[in-house]
N, C-alpha and C positions, 0 to 999 in steps of 0.2 A: 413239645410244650403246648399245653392248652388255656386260652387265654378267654376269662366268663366276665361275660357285659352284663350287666342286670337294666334288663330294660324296660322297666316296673313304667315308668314314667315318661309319659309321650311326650315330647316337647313340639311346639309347631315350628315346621320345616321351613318358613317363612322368616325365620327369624334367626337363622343360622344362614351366614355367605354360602354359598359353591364350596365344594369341597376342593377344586383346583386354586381358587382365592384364599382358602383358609391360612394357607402357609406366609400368606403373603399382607395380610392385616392384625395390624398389633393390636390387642385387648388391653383394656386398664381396666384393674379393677378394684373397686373402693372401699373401704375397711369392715362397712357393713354387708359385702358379698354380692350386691350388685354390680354391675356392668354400666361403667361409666361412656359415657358419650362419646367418639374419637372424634372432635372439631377437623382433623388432616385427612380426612375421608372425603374426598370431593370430586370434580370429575377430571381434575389433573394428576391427581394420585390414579385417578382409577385408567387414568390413559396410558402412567407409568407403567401399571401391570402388565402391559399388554409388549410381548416381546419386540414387534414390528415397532412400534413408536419407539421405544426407546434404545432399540438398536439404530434407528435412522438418528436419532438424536446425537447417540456414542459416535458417530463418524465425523459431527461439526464440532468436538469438542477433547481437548489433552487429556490427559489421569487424574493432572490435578484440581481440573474441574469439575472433570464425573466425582472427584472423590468430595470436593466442597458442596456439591447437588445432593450427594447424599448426609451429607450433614445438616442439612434443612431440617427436617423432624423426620422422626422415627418409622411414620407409615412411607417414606419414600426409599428410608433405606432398609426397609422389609421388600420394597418392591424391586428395590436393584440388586439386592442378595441373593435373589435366586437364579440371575442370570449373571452373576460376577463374571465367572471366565470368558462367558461370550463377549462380556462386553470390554471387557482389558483387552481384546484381540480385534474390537473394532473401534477404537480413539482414534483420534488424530493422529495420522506420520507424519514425519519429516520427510520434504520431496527426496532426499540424500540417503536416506537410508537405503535404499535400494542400488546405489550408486555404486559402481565398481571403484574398487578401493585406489588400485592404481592411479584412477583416473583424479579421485578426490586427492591423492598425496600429491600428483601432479599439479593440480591446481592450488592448493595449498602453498606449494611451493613456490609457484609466480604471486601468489598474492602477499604473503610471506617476503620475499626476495623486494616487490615493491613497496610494500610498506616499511622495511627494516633500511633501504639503502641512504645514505646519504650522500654528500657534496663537500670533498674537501677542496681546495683550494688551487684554483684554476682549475675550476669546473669539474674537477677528477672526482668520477661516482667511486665509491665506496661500500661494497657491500660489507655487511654485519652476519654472525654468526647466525641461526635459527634452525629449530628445534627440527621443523618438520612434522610435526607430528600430527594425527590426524585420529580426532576421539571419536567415536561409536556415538551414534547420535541420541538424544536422549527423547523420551516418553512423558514424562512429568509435564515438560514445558512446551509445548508445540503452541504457535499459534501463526497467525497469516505476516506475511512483509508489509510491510506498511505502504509501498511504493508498487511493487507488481500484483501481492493478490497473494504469491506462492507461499505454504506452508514449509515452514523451517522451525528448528529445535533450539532452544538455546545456546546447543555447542556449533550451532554454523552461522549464525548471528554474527554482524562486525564487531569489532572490539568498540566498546561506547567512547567517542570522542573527547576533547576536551572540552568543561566549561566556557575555555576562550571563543572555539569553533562553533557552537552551537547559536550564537547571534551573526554568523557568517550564512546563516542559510536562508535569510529573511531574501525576500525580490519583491519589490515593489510594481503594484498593481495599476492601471491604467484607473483613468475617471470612471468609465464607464464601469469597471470590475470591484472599482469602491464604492459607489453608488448602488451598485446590483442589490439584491434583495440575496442575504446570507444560503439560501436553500438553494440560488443557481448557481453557487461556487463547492457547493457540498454534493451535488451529483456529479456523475462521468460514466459517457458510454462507451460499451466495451463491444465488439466485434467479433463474431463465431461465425468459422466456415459450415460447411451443410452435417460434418462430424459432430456439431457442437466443441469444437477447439476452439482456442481465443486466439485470436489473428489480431494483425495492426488493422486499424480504423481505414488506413490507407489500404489495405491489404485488396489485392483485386478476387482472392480469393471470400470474403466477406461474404456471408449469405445472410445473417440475421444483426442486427444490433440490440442490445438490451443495454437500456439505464439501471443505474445503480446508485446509490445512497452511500456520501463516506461521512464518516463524521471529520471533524477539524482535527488540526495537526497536534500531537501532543510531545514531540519529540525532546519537549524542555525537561518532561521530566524523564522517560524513558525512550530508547532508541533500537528500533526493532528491524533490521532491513537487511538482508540476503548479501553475501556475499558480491552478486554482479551489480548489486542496484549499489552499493554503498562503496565500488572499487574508487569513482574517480569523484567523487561529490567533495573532497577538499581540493582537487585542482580545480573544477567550475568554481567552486567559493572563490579562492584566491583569482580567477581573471576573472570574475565579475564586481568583486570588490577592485581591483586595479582598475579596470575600466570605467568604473565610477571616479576613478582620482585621474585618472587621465582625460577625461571630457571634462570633467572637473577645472584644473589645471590650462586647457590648451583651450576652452571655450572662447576665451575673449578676445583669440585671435583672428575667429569667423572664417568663410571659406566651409567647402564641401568636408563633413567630415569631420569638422570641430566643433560643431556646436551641439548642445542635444537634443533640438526641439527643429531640426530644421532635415524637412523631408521624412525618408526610411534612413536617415544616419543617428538619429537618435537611439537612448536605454530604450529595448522592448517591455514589453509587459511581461511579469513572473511567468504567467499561465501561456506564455508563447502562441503556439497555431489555436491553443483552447480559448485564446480572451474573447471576449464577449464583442468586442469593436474591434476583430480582426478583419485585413484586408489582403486580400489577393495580390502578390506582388510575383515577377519572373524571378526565380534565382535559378544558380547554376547549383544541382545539388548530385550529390555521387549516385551514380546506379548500385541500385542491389541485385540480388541473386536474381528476379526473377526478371528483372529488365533486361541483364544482361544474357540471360538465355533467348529471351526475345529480339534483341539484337542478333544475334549470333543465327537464329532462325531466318532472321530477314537478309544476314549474308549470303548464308547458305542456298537460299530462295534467290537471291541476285544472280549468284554464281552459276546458276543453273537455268536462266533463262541471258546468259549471254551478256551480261551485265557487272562489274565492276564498283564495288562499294571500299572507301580508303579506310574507314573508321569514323571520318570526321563528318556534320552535315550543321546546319544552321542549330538545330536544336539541340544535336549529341556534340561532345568536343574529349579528345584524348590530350591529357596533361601528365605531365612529368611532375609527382610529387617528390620528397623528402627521398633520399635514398635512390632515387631512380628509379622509383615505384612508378608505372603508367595508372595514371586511373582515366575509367569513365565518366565525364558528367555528362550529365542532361540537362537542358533547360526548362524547368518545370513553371505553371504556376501555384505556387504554395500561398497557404494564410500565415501570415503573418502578425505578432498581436500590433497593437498602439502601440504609440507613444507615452512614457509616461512622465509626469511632470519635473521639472529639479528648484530644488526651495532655493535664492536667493542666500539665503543662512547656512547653507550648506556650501554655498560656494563660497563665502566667504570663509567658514572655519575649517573646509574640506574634512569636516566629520558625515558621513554620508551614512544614510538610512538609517540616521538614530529615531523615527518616529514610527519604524517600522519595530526596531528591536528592543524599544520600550514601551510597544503597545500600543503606540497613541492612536496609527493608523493598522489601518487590515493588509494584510500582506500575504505574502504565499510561501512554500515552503517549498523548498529545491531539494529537501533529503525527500520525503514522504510526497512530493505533490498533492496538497492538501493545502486548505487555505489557515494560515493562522488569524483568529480575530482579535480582533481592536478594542478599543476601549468603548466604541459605540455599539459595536453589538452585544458587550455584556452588559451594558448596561441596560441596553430595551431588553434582552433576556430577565433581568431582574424586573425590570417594568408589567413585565408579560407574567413574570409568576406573582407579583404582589397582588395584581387585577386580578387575576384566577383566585388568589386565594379570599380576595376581600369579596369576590361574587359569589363564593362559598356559604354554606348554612352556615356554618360555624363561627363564619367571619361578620357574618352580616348580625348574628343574634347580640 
């Protein structure tokens, strides 16, 4: 097949794209045969064309958002059209998708087994029947936990709580952390070994820190958070609301322990080691894995120069928990946050933290660690956009 161009008619070369962009810019064109303007021609369209950008892009974001990006106008979804399949195979995953199956039924099933159990009657647990079952993770919905960072799908997501539960998450914030200025309760830094891995902050492995930016809590309306982050956040709720009725209740008897403004026996602050008037205090706190191999190094080392170590010293101590379980502590010095204040009103009607879970005050949030705000930061929020807008041309004229 022989196929005749007639090319009578030079056109200037100047005034046609690249013939590798042509496939990728949409033409309009208007009733009288000219060549209409394309306004989405800019140099964010034109960054889209470019494979590199917008495959680095495809990796921060799910399906269903590459697919809403391309429903912006026309010349963006000419420019994600021709790299489709690349980029449906680089979206966001779910960290589980790659998980051995075994391993997710297993888990499933402890977490399953303790959320379904109940408590009949002198104390006798009860399990309940449950499915088991363990779905194939999905593509459409990925996005980050709200509490750790980690990417999860909508099928590994906890089940959404109750409305009841969701004012149980509220913890009340010290002076110092209500008075803060909103931006130093909205950053948090995060700790990477020399791999670029995220380590604990404490972690002795630590080589770099970088800050980071969260926004506020929004758990009221939607609740986003990983299976490990979201297993036992209705038991903390429940002994941190008890604990409020019990210092409550037993205050006015005084003595070590009773009351809640007297010494480090008082409510902490929400943000715990992170509050802003944190202080150094000794506790006795459990060793982890990597202490206790360094113990276990410095027996070894005793034992071999002639020397005798029992387990126990001024700092370390071996206790008999629950079960006849031994554990290790150690005596650290940890931060600790403040103290935080109790209303007078509250101990009279022993309704505790209703200024937190109607807004009035700033508070923090126990599912998300995030701070929830108060009635005074939306309001200067609103303050801050009416001034911008009246300092405006438009406003001013």
């Amino acid at each position: 097949m022989v196929r005749m161009l007639d090319l009578e008619e030079d056109a200037d070369s100047d005034s046609h794209p690249p013939l590798r962009y042509q496939h990728a810019i949409v033409s309009a064109v208007a009733l009288n045969g000219s060549e209409r303007h394309n306004p989405n021609v800019n140099s964010f369209t034109a960054a889209l064309s470019c494979y590199p950008v917008v495959a680095s892009l495809a990796s921060y974001i799910d399906l269903t958002t590459l697919s809403d990006l391309a429903q912006t106008c026309r010349q963006i979804r000419a420019n994600l059209l021709q790299y489709r399949v690349m980029l449906i195979q680089k979206t966001l995953r779910c960290q589980n998708e790659l998980t051995d199956l075994g391993t997710r039924l297993g888990d499933a099933f402890m977490v399953s087994r303790d959320a379904w159990s109940t408590y009949g009657r002198h104390g006798v647990k009860v399990d309940r029947i449950t499915s088991g079952r363990v779905g194939a993770c999905a593509r459409d919905m990925v996005s980050e936990c709200r509490s750790c960072g980690e990417a999860i799908c909508r099928n590994c997501v906890i089940k959404a709580p109750p409305s009841s539960a969701v004012k149980l998450r509220h913890r009340r914030l010290c002076r110092t952390c209500l008075k803060a200025p909103l931006t130093e309760l909205t950053s948090t830094t995060c700790a990477f070994d020399e791999a670029g891995n995220h380590v604990s902050n404490q972690s002795v492995a630590a080589y770099e820190y970088r800050k980071y930016a969260r926004d506020p809590c929004n758990c009221s309306d939607v609740v986003w958070l990983c299976s490990p982050c979201g297993h036992a956040m209705r038991t903390q709720d429940t002994t941190y609301d008890r604990g409020w009725k019990w210092r409550g209740r037993y205050s006015h008897c005084g003595g070590i322990g009773a009351g809640l403004g007297e010494g480090n026996e008082g409510v902490e602050c929400g943000r715990t080691e992170n509050c802003l008037a944190a202080r150094m205090v000794q506790k006795d706190v459990e060793c982890d894995a990597d202490e206790l191999a360094a113990l276990e190094l410095e027996t070894a080392k005793a034992g071999s120069q002639g020397r005798h170590w029992n387990g126990s010293s001024y700092s370390t101590q071996e206790m008999v928990g629950i079960g006849g379980r031994v554990k290790t502590k150690v005596r650290k010095m940890v931060p600790v946050g403040a103290i935080v204040k109790e209303y007078e009103d509250e101990r009279i009607s022993e309704h505790f933290l209703e200024r937190e879970q109607t807004g009035t005050n700033r508070s923090w949030c126990s599912w998300c660690s995030r701070v929830v705000v108060g009635k005074k930061d939306l309001d200067s929020a609103t303050r801050s956009v009416e001034s911008v807008a009246s300092s405006s041309p438009a406003g001013s004229a």
